[in-house]
TORKOL-4160 file (C-alpha; in steps of 0.2 Angstrom, whole numbers, padded with zeros to 4 digits, m for minus):
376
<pt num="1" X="m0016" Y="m0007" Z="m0079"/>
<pt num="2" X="m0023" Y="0005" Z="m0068"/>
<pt num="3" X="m0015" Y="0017" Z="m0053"/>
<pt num="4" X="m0026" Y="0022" Z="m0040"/>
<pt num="5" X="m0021" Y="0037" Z="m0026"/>
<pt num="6" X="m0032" Y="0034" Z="m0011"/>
<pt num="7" X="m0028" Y="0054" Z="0000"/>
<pt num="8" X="m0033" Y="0061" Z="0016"/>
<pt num="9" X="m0026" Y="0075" Z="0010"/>
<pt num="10" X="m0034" Y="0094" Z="0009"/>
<pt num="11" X="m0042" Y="0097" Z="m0009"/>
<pt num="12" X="m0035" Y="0112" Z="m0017"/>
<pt num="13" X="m0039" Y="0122" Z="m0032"/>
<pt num="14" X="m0022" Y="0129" Z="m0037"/>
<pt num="15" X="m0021" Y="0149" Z="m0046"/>
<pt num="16" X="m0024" Y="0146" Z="m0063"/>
<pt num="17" X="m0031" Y="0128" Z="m0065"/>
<pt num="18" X="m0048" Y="0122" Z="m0068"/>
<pt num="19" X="m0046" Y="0107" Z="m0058"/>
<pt num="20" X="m0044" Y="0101" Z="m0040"/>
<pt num="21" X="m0027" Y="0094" Z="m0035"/>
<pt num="22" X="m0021" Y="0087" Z="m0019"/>
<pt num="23" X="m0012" Y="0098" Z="m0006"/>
<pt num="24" X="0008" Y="0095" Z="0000"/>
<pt num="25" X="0000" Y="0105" Z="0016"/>
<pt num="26" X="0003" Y="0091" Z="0032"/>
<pt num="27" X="m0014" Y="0093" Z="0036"/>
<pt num="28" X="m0026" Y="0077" Z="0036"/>
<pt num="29" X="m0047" Y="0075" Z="0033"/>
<pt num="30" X="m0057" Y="0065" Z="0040"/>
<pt num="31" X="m0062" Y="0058" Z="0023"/>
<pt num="32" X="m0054" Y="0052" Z="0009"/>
<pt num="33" X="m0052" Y="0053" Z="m0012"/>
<pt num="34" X="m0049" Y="0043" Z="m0022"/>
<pt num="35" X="m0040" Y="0049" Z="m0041"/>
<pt num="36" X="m0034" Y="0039" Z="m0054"/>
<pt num="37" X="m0016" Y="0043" Z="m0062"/>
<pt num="38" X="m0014" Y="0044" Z="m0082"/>
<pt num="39" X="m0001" Y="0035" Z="m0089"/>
<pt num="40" X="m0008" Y="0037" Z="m0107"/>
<pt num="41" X="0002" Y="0054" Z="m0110"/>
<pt num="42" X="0018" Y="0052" Z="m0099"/>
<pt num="43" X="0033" Y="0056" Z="m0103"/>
<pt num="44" X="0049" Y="0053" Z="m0092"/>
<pt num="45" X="0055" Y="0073" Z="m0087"/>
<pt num="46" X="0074" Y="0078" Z="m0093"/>
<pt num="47" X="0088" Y="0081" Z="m0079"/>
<pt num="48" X="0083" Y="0099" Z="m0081"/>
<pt num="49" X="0064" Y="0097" Z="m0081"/>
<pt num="50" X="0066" Y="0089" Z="m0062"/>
<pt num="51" X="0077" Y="0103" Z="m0057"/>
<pt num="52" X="0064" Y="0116" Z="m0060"/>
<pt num="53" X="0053" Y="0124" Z="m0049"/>
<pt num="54" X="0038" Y="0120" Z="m0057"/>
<pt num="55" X="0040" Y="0101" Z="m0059"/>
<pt num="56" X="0026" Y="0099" Z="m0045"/>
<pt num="57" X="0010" Y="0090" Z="m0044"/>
<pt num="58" X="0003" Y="0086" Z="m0062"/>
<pt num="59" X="0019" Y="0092" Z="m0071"/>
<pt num="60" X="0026" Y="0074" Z="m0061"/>
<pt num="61" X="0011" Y="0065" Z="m0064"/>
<pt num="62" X="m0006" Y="0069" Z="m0072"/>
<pt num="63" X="m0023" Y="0063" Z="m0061"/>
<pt num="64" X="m0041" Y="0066" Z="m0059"/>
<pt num="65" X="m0051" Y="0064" Z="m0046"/>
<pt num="66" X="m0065" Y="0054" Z="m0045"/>
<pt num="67" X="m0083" Y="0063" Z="m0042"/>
<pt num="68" X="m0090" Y="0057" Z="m0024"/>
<pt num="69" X="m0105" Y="0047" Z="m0030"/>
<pt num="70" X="m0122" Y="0052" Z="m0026"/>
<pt num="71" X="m0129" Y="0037" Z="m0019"/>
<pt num="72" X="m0120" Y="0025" Z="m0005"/>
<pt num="73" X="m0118" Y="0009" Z="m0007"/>
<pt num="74" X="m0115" Y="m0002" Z="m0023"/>
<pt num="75" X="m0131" Y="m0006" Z="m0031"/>
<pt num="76" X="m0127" Y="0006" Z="m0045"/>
<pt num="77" X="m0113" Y="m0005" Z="m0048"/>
<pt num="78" X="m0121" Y="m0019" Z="m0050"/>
<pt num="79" X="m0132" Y="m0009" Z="m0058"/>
<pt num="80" X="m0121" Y="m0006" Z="m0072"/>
<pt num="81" X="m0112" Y="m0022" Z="m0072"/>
<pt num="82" X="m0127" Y="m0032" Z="m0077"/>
<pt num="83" X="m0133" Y="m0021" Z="m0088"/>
<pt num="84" X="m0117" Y="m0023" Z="m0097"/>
<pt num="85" X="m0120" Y="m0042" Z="m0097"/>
<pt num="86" X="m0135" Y="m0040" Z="m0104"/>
<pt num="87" X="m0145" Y="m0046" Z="m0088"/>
<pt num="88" X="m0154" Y="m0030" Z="m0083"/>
<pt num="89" X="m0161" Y="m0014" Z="m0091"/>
<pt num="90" X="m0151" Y="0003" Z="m0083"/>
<pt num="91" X="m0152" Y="0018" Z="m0087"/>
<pt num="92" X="m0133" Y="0020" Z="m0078"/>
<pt num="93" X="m0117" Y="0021" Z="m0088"/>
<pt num="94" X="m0098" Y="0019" Z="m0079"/>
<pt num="95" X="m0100" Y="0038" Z="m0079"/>
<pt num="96" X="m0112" Y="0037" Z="m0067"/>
<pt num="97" X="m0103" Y="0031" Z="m0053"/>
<pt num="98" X="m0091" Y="0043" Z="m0041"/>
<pt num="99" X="m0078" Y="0037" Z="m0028"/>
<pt num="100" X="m0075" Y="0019" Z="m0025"/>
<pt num="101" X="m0088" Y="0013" Z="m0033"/>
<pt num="102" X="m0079" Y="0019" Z="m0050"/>
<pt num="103" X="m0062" Y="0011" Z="m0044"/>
<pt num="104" X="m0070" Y="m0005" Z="m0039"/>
<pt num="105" X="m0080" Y="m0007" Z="m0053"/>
<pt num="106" X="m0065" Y="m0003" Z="m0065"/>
<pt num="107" X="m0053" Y="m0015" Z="m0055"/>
<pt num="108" X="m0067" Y="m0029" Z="m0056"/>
<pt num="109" X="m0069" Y="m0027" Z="m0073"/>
<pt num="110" X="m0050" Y="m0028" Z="m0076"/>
<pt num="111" X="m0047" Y="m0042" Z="m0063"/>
<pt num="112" X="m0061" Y="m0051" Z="m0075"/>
<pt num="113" X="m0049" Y="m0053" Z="m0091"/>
<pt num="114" X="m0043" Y="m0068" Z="m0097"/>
<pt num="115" X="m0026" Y="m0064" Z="m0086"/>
<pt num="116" X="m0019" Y="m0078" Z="m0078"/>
<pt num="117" X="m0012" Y="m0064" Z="m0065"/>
<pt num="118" X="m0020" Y="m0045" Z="m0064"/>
<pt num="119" X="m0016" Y="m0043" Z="m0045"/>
<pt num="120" X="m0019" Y="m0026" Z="m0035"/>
<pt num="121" X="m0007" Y="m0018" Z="m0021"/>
<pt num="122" X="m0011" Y="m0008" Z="m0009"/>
<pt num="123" X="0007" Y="0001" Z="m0004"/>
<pt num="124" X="0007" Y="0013" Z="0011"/>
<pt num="125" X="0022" Y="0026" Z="0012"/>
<pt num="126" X="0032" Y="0027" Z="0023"/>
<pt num="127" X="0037" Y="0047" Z="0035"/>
<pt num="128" X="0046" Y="0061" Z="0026"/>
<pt num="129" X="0034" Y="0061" Z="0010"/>
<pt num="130" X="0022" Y="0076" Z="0004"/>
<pt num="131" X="0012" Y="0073" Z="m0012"/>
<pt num="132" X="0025" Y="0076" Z="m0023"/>
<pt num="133" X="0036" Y="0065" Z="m0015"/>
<pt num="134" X="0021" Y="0054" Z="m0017"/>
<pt num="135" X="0019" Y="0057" Z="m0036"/>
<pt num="136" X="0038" Y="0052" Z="m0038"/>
<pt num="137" X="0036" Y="0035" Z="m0027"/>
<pt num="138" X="0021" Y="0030" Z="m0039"/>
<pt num="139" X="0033" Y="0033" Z="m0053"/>
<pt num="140" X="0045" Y="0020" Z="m0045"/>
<pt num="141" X="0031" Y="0009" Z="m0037"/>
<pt num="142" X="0025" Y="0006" Z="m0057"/>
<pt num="143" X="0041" Y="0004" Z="m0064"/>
<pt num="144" X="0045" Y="m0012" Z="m0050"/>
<pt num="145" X="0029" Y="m0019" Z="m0048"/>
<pt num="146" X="0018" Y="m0014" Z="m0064"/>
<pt num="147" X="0030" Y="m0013" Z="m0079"/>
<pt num="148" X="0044" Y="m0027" Z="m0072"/>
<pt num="149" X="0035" Y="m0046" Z="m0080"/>
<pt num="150" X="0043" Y="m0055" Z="m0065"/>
<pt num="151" X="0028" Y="m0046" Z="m0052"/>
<pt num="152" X="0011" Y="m0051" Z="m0054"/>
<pt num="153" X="0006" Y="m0033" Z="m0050"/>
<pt num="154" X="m0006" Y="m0023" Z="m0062"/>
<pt num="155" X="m0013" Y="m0011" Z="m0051"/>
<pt num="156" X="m0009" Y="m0002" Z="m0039"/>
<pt num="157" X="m0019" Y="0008" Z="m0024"/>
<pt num="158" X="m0005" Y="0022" Z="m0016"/>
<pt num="159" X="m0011" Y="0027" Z="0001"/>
<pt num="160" X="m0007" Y="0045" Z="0000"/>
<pt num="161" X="m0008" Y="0050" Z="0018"/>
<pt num="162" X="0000" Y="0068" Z="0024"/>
<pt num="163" X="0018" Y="0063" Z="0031"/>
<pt num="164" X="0029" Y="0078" Z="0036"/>
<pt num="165" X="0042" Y="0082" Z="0024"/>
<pt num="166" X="0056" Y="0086" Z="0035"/>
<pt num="167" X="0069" Y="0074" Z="0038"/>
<pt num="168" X="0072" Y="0082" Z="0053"/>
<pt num="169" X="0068" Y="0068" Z="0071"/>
<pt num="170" X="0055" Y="0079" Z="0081"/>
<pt num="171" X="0042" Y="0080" Z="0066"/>
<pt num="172" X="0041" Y="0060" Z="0070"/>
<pt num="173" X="0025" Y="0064" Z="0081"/>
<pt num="174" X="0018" Y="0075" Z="0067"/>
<pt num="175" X="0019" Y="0061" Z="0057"/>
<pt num="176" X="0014" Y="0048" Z="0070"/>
<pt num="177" X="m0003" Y="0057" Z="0073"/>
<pt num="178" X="m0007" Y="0060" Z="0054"/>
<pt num="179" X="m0005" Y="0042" Z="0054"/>
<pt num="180" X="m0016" Y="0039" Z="0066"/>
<pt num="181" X="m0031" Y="0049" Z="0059"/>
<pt num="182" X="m0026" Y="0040" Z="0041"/>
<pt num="183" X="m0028" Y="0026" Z="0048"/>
<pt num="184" X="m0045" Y="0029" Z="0050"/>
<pt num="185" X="m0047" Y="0031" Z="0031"/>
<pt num="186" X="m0041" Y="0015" Z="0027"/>
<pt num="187" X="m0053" Y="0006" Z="0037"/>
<pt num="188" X="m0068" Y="0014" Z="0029"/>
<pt num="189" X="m0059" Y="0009" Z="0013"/>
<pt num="190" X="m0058" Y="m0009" Z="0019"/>
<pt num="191" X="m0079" Y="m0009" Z="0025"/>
<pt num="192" X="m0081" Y="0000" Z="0007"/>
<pt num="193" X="m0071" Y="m0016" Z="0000"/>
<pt num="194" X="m0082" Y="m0030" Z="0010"/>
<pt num="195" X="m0099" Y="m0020" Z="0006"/>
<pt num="196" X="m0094" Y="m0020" Z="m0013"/>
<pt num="197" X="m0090" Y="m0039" Z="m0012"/>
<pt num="198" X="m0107" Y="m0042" Z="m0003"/>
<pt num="199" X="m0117" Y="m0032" Z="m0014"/>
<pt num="200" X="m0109" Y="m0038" Z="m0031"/>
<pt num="201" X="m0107" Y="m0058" Z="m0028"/>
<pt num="202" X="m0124" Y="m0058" Z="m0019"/>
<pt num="203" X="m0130" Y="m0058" Z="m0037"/>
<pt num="204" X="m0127" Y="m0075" Z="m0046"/>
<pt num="205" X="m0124" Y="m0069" Z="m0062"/>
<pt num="206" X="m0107" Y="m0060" Z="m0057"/>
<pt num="207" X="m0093" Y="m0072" Z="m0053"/>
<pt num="208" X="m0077" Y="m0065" Z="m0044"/>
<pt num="209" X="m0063" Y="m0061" Z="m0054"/>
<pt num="210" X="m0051" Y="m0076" Z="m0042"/>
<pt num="211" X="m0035" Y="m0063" Z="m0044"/>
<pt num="212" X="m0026" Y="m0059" Z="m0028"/>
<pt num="213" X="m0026" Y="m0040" Z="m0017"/>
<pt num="214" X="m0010" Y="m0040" Z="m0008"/>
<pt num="215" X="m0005" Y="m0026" Z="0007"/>
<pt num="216" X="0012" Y="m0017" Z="0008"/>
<pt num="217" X="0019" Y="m0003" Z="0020"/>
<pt num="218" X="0036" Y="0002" Z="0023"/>
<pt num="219" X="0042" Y="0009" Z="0038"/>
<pt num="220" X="0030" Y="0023" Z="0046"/>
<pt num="221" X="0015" Y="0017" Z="0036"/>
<pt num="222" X="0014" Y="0000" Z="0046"/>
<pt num="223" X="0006" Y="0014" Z="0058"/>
<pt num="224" X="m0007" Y="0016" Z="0047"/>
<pt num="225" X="m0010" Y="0001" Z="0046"/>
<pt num="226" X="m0009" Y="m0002" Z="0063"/>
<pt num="227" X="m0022" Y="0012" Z="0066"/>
<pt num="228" X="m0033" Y="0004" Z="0054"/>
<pt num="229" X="m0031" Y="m0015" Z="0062"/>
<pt num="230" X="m0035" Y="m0005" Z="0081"/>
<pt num="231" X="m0054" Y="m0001" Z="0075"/>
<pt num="232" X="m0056" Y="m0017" Z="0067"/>
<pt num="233" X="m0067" Y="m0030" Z="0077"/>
<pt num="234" X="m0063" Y="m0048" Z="0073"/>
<pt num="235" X="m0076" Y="m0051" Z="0071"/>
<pt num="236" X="m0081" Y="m0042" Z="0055"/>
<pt num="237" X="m0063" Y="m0045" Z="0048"/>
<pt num="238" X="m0066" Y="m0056" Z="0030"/>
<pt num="239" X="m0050" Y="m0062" Z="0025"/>
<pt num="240" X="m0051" Y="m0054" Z="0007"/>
<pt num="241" X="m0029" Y="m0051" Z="0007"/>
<pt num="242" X="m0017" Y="m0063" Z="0003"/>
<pt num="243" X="m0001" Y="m0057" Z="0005"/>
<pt num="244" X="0004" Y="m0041" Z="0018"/>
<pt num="245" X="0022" Y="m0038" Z="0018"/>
<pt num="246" X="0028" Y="m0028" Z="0032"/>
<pt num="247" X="0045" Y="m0019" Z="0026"/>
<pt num="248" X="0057" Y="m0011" Z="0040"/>
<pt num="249" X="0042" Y="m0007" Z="0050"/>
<pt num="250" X="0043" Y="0006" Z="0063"/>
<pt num="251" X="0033" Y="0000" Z="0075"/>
<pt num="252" X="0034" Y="m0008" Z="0091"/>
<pt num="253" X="0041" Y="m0026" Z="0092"/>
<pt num="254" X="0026" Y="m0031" Z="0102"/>
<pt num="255" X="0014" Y="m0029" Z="0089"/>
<pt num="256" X="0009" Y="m0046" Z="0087"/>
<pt num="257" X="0006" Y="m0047" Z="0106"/>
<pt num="258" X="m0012" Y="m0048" Z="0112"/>
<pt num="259" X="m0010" Y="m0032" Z="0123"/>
<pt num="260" X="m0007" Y="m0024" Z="0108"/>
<pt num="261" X="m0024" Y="m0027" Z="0098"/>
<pt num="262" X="m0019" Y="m0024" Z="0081"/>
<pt num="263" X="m0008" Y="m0034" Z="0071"/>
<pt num="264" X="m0015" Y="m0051" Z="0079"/>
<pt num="265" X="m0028" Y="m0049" Z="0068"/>
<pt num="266" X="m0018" Y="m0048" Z="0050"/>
<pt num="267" X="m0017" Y="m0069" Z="0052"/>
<pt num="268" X="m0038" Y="m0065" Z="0050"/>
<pt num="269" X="m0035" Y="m0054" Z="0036"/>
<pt num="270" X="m0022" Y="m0062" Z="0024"/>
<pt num="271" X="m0017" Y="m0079" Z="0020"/>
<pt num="272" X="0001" Y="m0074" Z="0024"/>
<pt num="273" X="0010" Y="m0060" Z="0035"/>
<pt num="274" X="0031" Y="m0055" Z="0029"/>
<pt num="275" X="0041" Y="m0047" Z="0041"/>
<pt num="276" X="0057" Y="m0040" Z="0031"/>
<pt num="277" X="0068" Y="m0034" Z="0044"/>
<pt num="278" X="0087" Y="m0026" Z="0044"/>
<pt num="279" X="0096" Y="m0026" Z="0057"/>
<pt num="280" X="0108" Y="m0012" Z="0052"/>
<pt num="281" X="0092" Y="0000" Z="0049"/>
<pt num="282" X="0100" Y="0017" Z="0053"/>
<pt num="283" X="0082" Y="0025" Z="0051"/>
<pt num="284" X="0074" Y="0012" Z="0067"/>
<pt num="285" X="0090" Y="0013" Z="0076"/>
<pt num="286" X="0085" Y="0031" Z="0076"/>
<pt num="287" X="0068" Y="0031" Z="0078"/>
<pt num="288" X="0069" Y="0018" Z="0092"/>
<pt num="289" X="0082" Y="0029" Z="0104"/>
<pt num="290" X="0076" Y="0049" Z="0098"/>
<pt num="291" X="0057" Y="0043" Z="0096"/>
<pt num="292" X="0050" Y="0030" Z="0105"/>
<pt num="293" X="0058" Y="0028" Z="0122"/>
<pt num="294" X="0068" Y="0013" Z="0117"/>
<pt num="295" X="0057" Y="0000" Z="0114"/>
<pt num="296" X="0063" Y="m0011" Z="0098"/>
<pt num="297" X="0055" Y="m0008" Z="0083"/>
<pt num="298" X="0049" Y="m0024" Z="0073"/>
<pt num="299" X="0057" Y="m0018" Z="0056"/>
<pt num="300" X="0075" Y="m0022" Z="0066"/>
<pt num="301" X="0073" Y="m0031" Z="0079"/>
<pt num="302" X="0059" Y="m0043" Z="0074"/>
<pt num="303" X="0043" Y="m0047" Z="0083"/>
<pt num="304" X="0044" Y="m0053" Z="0102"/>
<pt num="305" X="0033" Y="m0065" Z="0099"/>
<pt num="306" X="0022" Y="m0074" Z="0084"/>
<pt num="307" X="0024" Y="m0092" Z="0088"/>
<pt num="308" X="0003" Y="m0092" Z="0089"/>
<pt num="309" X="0004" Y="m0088" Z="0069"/>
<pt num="310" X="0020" Y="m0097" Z="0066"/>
<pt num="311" X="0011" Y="m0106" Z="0051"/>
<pt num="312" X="0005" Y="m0090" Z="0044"/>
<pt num="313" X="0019" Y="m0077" Z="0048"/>
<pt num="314" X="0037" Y="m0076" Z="0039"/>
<pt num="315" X="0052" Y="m0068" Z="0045"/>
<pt num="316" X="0063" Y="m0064" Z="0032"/>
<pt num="317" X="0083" Y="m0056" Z="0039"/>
<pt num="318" X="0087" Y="m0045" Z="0025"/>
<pt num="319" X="0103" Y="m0038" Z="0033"/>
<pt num="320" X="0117" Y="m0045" Z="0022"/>
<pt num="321" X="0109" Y="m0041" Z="0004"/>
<pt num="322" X="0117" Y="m0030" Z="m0008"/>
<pt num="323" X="0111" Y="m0012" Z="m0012"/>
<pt num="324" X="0116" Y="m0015" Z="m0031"/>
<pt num="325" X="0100" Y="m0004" Z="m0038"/>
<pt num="326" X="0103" Y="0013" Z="m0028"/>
<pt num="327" X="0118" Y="0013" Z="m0017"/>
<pt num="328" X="0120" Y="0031" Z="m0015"/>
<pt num="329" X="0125" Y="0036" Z="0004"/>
<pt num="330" X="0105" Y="0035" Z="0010"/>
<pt num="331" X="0104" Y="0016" Z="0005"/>
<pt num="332" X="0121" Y="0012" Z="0008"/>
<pt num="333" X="0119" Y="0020" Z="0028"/>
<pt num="334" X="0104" Y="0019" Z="0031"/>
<pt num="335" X="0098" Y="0001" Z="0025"/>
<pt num="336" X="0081" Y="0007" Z="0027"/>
<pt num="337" X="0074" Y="0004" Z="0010"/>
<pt num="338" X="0079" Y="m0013" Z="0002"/>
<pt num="339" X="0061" Y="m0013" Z="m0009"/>
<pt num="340" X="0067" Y="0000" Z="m0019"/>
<pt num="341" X="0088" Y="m0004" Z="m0018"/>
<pt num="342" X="0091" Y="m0021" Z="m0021"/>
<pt num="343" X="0086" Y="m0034" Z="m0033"/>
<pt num="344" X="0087" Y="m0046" Z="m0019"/>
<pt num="345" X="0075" Y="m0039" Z="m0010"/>
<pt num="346" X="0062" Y="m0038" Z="m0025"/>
<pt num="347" X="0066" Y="m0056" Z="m0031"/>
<pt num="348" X="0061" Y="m0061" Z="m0014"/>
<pt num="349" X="0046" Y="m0050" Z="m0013"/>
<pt num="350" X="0041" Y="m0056" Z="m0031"/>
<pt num="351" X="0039" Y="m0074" Z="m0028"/>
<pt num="352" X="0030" Y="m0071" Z="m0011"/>
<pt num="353" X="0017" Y="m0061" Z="m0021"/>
<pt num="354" X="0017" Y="m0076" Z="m0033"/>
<pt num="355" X="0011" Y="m0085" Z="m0019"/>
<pt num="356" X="0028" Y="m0100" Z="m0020"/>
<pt num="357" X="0029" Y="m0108" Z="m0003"/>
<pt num="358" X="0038" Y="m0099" Z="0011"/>
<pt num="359" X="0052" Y="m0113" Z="0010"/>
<pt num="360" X="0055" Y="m0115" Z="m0008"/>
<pt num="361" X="0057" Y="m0094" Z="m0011"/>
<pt num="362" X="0075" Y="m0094" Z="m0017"/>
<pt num="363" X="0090" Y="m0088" Z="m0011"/>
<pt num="364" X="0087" Y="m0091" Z="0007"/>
<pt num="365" X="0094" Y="m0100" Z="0020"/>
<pt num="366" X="0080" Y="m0108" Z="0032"/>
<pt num="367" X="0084" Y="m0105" Z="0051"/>
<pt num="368" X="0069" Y="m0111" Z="0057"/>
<pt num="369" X="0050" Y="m0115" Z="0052"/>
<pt num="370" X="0047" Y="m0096" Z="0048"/>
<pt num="371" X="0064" Y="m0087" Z="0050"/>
<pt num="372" X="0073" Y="m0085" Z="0035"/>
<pt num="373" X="0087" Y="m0076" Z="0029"/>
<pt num="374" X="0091" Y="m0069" Z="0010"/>
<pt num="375" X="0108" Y="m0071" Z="0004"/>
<pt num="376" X="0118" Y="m0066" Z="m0012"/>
């Protein structure tokens, strides 16, 4: 089991620590760090632990940032790798390698294991976090996805990327803008990812691991990863995902249109593409009439048009499940987070990581070929 923060965000040395941290500051880089979070010495914090001042970055969850390496490329990976195998003389150690290289020659070597199912996500947040709001999601992300033996999820990769976080409507377009620079960073991660696999499985002595990388955002981060689809050209795009679930996305309806340029290519990305929509979403309803001039968002309204990738794209109507996890007023109004609220929503979200066909994912009605609906 590994967690892996993948941040934008400034590096900091705060007073009186030896170590760098990342910033709460909305304030985005160019480039991106990667840290890896430790589970080995967490404890769950008291009631009056959380309400304290201090119960901030590491005092929430320890991590360590990864060196950046000192080469490019992953040839000290396969470097290591073989030499582990026995197959070639190094000098290099593990220790040796900074960035991705470390976190994708330590997923590799876990998707390796005799597991039938050691699966990565890569889950991108949605507005309204900073990176102690981030820290907490992790917290939750591993409890659903990690620790729950119904998910095929052992990993996960949390795109930390410098929402505002106020609440308040008019720090939308903050957000909207960090989104777009982030989305930047995700696609050097994903020509990082295709490098790796050409560099590695170019050598015939290093199988792939067969386990299964899976993409989800909620709400705002669907931008990100709409920034991220808008540079890619299709054709460099590997299809290296196999499940992206989009979850009460705020953006446009007409993503999947042409005109767009960016989610039209996620059918050349992934093996299947899930639209989990509401139609009460107080939090789009918003967004669509304070934000974005009224055009419908595809996380309440659906998509205008997908019957090109029909076969490969899922709509999944999630407006009549019950909030029986968290049903505080937020969940109960705002209907906006059904990943974390109902067990619904995870059973649903659960079998589709698991791959089980589109029409035999239980407790659904079928309205059409690819328009489903989850019942109680």
């Amino acid at each position: 089991m590994a967690v892996y923060i993948l941040s934008n965000r400034k590096i900091i040395r705060h007073k009186g620590e030896k170590t760098d941290s990342f910033s709460n500051d909305e304030y985005s880089i160019p480039n991106f760090r990667i840290a890896k979070c430790d589970f080995e010495n967490y404890k769950e914090p008291t009631a009056s632990a959380i309400k304290k001042k201090d119960y901030t970055n590491r005092n929430i969850l320890d991590y360590q940032l990864f060196s950046e390496p000192e080469k490019q490329g992953y040839e000290e990976v396969l470097d290591v790798l073989l030499n582990e195998k026995g197959i070639r003389k190094s000098k290099l150690t593990a220790d040796n390698l900074g960035g991705s290289q470390r976190m994708f020659y330590e997923l590799y070597k876990n998707m390796s294991s005799t597991k039938n199912r050691s699966d990565v996500l890569i889950f991108i947040h949605g507005y309204a976090y900073d990176f102690d709001d981030e820290l907490k999601a992790i917290l939750d992300l591993k409890k659903i996805f990690i620790d729950n033996p119904e998910s095929p999820i052992e990993h996960i990769l949390f795109v930390s990327w410098p929402a505002s976080s106020s609440i308040v409507p008019m720090t939308y377009f903050d957000d909207k803008a960090s989104s777009i620079n982030s989305g930047t960073s995700l696609m050097r991660l994903f020509y990082f990812y295709t490098q790796f696999l050409k560099d590695i499985f170019s050598n015939r002595d290093l199988m792939p691991c067969n386990q299964r990388i899976h993409i989800m955002a909620h709400s705002m981060g669907n931008r990100v990863l709409q920034s991220m689809l808008y540079s890619l050209k299709k054709e460099n795009i590997l299809r290296v995902i196999d499940q992206v679930l989009l979850l009460n996305a705020d953006v446009t309806y007409k993503v999947f249109e042409d005109s767009e340029d960016s989610f039209n290519k996620l059918p050349l990305l992934a093996n299947r593409v899930s639209i989990y929509l509401n139609r009460k979403d107080a939090i789009l309803g918003i967004s669509q009439f304070t934000k974005n001039i009224l055009t419908p968002r595809l996380g309440k309204n659906g998509p205008s048009n997908i019957e090109p990738f029909k076969d490969i794209v899922s709509i999944i109507d999630c407006t009549f499940i019950e909030n029986d996890i968290l049903d505080s007023f937020k969940f109960e109004i705002g209907n906006h987070w059904g990943y974390l609220s109902s067990s619904q929503v995870q059973n649903d979200i659960f079998q589709n990581l698991y791959g089980v066909d589109r029409n035999l994912i239980t407790n659904r009605i079928v309205n059409n070929e690819n328009i489903f609906t989850i019942i109680s």
